[in-house]
Residue frames as a rotation matrix with the C-alpha (Angstrom) as fourth column:
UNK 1
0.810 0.188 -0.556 -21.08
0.466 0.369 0.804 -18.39
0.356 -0.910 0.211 -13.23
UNK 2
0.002 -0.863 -0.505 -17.50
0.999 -0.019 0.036 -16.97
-0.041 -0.505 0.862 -13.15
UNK 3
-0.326 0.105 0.940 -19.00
0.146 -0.976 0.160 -13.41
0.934 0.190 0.302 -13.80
UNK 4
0.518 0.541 0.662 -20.98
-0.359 -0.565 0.743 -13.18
0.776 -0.623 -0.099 -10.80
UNK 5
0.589 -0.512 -0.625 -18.45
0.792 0.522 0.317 -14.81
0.164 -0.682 0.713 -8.66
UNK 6
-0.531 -0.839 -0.117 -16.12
0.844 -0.512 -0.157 -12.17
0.072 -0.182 0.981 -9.50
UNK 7
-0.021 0.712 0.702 -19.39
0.010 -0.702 0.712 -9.27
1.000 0.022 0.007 -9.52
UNK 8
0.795 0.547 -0.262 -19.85
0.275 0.060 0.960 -10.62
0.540 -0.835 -0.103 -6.02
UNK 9
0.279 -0.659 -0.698 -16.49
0.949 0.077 0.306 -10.55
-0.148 -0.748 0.647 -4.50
UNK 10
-0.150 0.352 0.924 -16.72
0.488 -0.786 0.378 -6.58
0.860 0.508 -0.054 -6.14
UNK 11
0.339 0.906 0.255 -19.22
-0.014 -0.266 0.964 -5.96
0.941 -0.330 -0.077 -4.40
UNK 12
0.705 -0.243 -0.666 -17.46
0.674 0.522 0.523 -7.25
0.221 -0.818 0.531 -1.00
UNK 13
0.026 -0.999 -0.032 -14.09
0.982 0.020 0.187 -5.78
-0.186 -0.037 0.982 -1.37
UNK 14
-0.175 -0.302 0.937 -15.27
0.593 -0.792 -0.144 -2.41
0.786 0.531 0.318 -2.41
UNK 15
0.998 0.053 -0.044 -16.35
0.064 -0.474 0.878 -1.00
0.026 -0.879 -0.476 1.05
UNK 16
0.799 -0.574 -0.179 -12.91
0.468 0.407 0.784 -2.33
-0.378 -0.710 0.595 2.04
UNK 17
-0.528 -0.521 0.670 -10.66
0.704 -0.710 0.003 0.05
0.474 0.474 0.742 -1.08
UNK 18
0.485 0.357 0.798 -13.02
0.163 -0.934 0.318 2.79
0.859 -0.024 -0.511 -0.04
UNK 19
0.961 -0.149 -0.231 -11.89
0.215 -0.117 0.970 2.75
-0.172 -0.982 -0.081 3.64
UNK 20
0.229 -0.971 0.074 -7.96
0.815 0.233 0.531 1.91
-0.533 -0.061 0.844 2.66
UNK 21
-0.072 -0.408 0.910 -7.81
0.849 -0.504 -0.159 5.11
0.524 0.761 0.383 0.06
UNK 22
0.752 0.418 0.510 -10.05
0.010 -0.780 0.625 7.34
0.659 -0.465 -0.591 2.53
UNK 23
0.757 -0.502 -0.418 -7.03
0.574 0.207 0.792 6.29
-0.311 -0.840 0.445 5.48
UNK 24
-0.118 -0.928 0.354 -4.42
0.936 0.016 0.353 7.30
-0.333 0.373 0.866 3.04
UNK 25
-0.226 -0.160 0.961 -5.57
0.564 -0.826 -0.005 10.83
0.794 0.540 0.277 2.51
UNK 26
-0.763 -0.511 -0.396 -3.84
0.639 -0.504 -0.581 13.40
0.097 -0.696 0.711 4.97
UNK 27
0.149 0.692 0.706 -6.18
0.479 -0.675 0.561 15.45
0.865 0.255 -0.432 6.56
UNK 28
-0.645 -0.713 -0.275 -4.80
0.424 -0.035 -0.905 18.32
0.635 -0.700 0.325 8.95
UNK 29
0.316 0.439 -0.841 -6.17
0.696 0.496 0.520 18.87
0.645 -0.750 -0.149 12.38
UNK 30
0.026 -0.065 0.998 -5.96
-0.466 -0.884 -0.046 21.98
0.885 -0.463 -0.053 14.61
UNK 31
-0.192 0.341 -0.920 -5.17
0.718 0.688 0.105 20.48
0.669 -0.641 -0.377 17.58
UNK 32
-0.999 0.034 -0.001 -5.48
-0.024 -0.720 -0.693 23.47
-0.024 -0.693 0.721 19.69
UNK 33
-0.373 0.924 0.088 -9.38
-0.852 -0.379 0.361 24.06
0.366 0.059 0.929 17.76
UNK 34
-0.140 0.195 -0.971 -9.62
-0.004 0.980 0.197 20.12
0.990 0.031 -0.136 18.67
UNK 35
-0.759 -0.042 -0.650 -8.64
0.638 0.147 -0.755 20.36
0.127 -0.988 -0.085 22.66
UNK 36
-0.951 0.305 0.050 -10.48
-0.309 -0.943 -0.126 23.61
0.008 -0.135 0.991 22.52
UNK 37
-0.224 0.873 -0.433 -13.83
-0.456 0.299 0.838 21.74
0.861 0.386 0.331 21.15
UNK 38
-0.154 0.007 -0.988 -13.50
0.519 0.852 -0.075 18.99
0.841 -0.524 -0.135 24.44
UNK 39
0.795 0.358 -0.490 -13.62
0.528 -0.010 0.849 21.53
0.299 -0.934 -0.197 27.09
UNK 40
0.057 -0.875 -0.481 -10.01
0.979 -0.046 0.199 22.84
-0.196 -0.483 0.854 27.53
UNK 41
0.879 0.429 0.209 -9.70
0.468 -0.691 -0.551 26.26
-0.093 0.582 -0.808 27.46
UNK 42
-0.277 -0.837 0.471 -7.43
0.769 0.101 0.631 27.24
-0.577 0.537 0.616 25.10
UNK 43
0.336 0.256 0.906 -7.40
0.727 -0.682 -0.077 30.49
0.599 0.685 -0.416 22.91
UNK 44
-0.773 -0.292 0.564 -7.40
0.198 -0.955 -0.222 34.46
0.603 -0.060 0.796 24.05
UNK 45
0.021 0.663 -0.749 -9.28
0.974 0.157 0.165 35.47
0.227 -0.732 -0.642 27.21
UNK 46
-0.537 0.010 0.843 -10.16
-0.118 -0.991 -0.064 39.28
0.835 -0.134 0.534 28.03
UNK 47
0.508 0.802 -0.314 -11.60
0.707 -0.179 0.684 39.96
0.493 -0.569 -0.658 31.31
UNK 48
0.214 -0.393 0.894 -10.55
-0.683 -0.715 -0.150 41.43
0.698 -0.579 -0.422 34.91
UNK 49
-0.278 0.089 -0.956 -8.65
0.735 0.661 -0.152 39.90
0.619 -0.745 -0.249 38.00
UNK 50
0.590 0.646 0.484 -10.06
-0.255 -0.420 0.871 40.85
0.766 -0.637 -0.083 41.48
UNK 51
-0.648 -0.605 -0.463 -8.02
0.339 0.315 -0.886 41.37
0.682 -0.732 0.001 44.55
UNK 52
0.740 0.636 0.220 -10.10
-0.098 -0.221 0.970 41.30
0.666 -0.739 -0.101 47.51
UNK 53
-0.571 -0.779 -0.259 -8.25
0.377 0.031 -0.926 42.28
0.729 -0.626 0.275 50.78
UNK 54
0.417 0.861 -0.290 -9.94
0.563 0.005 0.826 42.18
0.713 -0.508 -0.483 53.95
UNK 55
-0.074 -0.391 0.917 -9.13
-0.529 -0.765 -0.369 44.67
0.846 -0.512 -0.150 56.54
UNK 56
-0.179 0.445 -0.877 -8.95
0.318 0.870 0.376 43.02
0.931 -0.211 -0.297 59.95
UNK 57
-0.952 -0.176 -0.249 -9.54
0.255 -0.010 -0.967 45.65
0.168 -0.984 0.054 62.26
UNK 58
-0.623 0.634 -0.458 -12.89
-0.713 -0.701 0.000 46.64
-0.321 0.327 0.889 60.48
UNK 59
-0.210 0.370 0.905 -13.86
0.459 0.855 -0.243 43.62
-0.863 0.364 -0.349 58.53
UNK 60
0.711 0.386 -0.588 -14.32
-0.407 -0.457 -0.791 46.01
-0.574 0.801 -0.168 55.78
UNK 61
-0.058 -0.374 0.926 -12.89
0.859 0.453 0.237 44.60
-0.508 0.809 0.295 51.94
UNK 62
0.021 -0.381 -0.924 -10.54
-0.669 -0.692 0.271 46.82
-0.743 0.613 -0.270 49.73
UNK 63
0.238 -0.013 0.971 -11.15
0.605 0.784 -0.139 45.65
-0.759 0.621 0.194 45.90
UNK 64
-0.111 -0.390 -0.914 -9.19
-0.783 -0.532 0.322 46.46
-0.612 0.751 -0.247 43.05
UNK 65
0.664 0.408 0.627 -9.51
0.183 0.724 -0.665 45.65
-0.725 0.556 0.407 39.62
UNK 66
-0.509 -0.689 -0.516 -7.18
-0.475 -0.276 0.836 45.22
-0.718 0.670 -0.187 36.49
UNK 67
0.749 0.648 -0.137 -7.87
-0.549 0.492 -0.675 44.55
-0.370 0.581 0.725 33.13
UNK 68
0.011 -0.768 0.640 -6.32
-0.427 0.576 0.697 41.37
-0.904 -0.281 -0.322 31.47
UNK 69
0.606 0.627 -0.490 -5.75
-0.780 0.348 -0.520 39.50
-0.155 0.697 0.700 28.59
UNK 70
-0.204 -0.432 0.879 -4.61
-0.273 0.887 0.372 35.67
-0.940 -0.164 -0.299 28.75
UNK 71
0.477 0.422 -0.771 -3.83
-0.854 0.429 -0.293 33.76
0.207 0.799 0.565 25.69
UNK 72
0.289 -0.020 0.957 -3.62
-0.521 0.836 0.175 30.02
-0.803 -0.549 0.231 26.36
UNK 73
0.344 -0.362 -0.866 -1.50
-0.887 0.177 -0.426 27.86
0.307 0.915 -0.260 23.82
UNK 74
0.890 -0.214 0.403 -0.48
0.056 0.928 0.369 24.35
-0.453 -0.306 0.838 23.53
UNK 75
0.552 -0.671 0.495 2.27
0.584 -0.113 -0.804 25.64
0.595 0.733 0.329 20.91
UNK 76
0.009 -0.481 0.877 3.77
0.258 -0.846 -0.467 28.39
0.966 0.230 0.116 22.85
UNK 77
-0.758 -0.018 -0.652 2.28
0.649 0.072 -0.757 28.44
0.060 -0.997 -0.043 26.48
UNK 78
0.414 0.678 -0.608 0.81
0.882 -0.465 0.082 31.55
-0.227 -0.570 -0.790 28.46
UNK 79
-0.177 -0.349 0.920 0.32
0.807 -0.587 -0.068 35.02
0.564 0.731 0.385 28.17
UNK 80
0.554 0.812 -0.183 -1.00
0.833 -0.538 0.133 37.75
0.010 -0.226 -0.974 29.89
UNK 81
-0.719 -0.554 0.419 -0.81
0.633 -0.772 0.065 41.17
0.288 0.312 0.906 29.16
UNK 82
-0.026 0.896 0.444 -2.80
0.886 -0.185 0.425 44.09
0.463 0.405 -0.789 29.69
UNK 83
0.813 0.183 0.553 -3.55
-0.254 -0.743 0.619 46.66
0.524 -0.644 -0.557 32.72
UNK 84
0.786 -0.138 -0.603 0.18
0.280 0.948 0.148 45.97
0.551 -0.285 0.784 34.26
UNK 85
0.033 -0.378 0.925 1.01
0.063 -0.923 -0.380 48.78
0.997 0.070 -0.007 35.54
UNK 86
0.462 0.336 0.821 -0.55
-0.783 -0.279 0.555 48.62
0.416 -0.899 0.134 39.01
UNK 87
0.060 -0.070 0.996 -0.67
-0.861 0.501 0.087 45.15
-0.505 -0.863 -0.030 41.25
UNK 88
0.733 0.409 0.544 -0.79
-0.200 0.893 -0.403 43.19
-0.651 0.186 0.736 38.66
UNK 89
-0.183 -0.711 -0.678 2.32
-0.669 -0.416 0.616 42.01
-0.721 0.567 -0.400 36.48
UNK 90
0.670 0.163 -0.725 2.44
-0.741 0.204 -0.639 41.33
0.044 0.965 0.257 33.04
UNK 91
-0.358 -0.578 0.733 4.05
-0.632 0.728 0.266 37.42
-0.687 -0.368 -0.626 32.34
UNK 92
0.407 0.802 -0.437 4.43
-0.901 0.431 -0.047 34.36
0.151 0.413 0.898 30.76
UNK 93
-0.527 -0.719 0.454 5.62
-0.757 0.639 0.133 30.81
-0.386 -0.274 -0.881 30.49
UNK 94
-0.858 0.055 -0.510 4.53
-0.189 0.890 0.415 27.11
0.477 0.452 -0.754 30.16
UNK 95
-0.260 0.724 0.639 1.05
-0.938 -0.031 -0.346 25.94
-0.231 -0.689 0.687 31.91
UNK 96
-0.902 0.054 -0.428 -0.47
-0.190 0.842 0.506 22.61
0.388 0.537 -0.749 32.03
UNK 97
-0.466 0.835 0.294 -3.93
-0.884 -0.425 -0.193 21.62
-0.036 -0.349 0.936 32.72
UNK 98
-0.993 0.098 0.070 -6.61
0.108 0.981 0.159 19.22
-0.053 0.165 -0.985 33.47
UNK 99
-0.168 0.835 0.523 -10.52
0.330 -0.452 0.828 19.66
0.929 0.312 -0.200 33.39
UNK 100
0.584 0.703 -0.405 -10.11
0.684 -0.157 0.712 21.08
0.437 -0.693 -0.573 37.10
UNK 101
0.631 -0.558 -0.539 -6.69
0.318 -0.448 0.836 22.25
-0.708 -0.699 -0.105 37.73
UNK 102
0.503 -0.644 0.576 -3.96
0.699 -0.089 -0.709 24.37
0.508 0.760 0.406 36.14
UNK 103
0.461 -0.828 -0.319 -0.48
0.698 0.116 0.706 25.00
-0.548 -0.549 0.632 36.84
UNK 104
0.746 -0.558 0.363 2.07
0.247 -0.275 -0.929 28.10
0.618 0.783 -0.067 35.34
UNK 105
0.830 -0.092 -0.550 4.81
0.450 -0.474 0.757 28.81
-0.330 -0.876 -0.352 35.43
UNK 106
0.993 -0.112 0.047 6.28
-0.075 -0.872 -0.484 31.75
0.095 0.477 -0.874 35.05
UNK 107
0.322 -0.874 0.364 9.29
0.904 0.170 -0.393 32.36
0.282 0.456 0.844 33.72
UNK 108
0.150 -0.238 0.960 9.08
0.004 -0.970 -0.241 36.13
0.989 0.040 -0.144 34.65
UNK 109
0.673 0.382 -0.633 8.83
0.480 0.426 0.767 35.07
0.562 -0.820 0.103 38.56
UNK 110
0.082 -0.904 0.419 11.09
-0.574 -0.386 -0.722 36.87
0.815 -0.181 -0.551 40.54
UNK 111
-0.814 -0.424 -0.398 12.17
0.335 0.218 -0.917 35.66
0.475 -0.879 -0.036 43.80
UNK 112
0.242 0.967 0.086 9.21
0.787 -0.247 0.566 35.33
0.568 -0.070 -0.820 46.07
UNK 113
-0.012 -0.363 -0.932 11.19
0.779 -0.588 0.219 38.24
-0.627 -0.723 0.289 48.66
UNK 114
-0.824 -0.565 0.049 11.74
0.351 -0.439 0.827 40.45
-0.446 0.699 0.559 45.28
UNK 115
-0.388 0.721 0.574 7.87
0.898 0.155 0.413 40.11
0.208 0.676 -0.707 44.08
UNK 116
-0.895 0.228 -0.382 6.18
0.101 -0.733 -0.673 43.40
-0.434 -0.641 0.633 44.01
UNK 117
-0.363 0.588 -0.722 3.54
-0.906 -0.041 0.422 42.54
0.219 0.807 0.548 41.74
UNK 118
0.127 0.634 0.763 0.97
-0.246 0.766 -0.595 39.52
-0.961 -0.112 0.253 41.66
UNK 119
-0.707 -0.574 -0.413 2.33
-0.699 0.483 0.527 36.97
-0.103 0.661 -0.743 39.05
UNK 120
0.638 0.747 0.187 -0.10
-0.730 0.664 -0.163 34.33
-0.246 -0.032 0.969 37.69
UNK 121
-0.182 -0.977 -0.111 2.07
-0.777 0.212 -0.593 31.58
0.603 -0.022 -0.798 38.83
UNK 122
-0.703 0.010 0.711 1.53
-0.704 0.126 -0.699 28.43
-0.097 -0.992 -0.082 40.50
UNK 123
-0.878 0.478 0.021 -1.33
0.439 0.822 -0.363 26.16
-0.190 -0.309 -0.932 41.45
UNK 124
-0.782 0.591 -0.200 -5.05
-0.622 -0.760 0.188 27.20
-0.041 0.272 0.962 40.18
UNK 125
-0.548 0.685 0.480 -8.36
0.455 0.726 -0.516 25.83
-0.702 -0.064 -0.709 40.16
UNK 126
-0.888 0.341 -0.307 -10.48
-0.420 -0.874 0.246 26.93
-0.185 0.347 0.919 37.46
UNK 127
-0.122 0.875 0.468 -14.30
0.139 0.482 -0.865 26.72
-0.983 -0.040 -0.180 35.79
UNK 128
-0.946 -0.198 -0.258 -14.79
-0.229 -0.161 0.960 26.81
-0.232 0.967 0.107 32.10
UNK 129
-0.266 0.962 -0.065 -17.76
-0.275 -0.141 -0.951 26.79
-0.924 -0.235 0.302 30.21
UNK 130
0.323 0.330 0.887 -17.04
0.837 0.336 -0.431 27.85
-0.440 0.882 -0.168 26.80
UNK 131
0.176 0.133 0.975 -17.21
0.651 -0.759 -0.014 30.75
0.739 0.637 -0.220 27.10
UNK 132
0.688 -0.330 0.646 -16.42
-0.651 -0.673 0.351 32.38
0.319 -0.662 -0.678 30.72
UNK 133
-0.108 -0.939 -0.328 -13.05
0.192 0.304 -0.933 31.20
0.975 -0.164 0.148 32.13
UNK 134
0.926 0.093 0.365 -13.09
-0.277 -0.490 0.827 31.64
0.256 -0.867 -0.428 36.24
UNK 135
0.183 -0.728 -0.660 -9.62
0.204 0.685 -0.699 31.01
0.962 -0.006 0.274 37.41
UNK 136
0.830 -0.069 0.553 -8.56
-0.505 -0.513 0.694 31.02
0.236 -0.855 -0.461 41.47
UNK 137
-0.342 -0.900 0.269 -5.67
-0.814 0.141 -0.563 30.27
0.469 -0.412 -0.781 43.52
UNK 138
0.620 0.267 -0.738 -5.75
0.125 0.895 0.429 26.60
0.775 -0.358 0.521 44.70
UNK 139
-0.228 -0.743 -0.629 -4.36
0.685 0.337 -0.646 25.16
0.692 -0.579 0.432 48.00
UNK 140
0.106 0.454 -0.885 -4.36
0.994 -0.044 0.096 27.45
0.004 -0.890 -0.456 50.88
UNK 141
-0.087 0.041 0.995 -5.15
0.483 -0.872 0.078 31.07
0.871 0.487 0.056 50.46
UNK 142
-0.962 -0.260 -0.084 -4.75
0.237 -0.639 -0.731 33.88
0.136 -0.723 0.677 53.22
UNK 143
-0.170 0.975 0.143 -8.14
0.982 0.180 -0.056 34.38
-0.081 0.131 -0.988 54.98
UNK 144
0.365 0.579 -0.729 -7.68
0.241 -0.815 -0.527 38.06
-0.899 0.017 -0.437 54.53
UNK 145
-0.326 -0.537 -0.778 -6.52
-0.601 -0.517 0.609 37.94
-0.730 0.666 -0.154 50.73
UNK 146
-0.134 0.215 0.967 -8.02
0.499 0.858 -0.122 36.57
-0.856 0.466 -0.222 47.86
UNK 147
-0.589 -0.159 -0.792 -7.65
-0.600 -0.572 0.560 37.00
-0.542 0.805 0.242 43.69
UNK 148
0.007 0.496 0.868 -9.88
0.567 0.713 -0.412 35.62
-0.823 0.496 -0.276 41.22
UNK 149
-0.914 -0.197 -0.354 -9.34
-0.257 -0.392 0.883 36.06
-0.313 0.898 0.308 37.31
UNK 150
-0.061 0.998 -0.020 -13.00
0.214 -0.006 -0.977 36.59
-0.975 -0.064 -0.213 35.60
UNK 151
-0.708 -0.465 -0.531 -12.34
-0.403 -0.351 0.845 36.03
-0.580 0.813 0.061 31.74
UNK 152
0.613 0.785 0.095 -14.20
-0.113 0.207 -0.972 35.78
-0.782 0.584 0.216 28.41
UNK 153
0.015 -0.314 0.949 -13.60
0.697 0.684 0.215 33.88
-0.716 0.659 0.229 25.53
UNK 154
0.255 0.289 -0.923 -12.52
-0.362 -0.857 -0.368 36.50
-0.897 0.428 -0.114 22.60
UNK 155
0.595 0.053 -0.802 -11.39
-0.770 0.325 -0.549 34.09
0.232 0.944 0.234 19.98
């Protein structure tokens, strides 16, 4: 009788070691590949931004394009590099984000009197997918000026 008492309580108690040993072994966690999995987009982005500039005695639209390449970090911040030669300058800094909006800022910023270049800086709305990144200027935007960043996930 005192065998299967102690068989039974075995039986009971072993779920309960299996759980307490499995807790106690370290297992590490990419959080970047983690946020990344949920929706945030995090990683290295390759595309082009678009300046559209409307003429306003014509209505006619001057567009120019640069290539880009953003890498997004929870460890390190923002990047972008690429075409930065023209209108577009090369920068980084801290950013912070939510599943609609995201904020950098740059660290390269000059004065806004000083800026000859377009600085990704500031207030942003973006769209994410997975895999295409859209990013625009939130808040109020000049009705004859507008920039949208058109990126793709590269790793």
């Amino acid at each position: 009788m005192k065998r299967a008492t102690i068989k039974h309580t075995l039986i009971y108690l072993l779920p309960a070691l299996i759980l307490c040993f499995d807790g106690c072994i370290k297992t590490q966690r990419d959080p970047e590949k983690y946020l990344a999995d949920k929706g945030y987009p995090l990683g290295t982005f390759e595309g082009n931004c678009v300046k559209l500039h409307r003429k306003t005695v014509y209505y006619q639209f001057d567009t120019l394009k640069v290539n880009l390449r953003l890498t997004l970090s929870t460890n390190t911040g923002y990047n972008i590099t690429g075409d930065t030669t023209t209108w577009h300058a090369g920068s980084y800094g801290s950013f912070s984000e939510d599943f609609v909006n995201m904020v950098f800022d740059d660290v390269t910023n000059p004065s806004a009197s000083a800026a000859k270049k377009t600085h990704l800086s500031g207030f942003y709305t973006y769209d994410y997918d997975g895999t295409t990144l859209i990013i625009t200027p939130g808040g109020q935007q000049a009705d004859t000026l507008r920039y949208t960043y058109n990126l793709k996930r590269v790793k």
